[in-house]
C-alpha positions as CSV (number, residue, x, y, z in Angstrom):
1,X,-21.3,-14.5,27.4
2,X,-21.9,-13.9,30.8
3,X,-19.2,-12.6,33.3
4,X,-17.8,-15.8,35.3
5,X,-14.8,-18.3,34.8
6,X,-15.5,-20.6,31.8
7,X,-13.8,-24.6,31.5
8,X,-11.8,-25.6,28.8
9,X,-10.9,-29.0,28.2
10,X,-8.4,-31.0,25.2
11,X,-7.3,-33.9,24.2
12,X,-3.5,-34.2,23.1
13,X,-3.8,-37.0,20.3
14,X,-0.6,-39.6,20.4
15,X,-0.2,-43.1,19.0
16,X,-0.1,-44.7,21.9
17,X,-1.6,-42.8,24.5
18,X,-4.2,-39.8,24.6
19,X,-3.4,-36.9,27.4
20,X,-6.8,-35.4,28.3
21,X,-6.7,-31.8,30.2
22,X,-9.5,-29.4,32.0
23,X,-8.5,-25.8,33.0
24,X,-10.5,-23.0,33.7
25,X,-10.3,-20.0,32.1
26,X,-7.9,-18.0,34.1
27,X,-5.4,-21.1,33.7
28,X,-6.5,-23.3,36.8
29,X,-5.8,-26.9,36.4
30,X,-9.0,-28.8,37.3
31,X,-8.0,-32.6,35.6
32,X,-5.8,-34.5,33.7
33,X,-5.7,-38.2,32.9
34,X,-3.8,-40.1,30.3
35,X,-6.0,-43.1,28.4
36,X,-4.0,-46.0,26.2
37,X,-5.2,-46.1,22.5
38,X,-4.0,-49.8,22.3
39,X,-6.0,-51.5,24.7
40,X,-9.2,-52.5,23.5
41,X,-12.5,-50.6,25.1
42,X,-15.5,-52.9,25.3
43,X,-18.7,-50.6,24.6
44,X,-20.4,-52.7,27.2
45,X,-18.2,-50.9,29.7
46,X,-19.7,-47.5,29.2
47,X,-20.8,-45.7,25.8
48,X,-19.3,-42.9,26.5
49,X,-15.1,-43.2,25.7
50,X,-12.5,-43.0,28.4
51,X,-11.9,-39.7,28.7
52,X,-15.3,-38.5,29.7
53,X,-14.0,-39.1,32.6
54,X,-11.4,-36.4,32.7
55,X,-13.5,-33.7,31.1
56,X,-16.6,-34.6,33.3
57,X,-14.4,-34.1,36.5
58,X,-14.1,-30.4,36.1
């Protein structure tokens, strides 16, 4: 691996929500959104899920 600061992102799995998180590796918080697992997501919106988003951000 080469020397430099490497991103890390999760997804804390709920119910009713989903909490999506991007830090680097020497614990810098670069995004966090929070996505609803109840409401519908139409794939002609975008074929990628809802919390691309979050872990494209960083």
């Amino acid at each position: 691996m080469a020397d430099g600061i490497a991103v890390v992102g999760g997804i804390d799995t709920h119910t009713d929500r989903h909490q999506a998180a991007v830090i680097d590796s020497i614990g810098r918080h670069l995004a966090t959104e929070q996505f609803e697992t109840t409401r519908p997501f139409p794939r002609s919106e975008s074929p990628r899920p809802p919390y691309h988003h979050a872990l494209t951000m960083a």
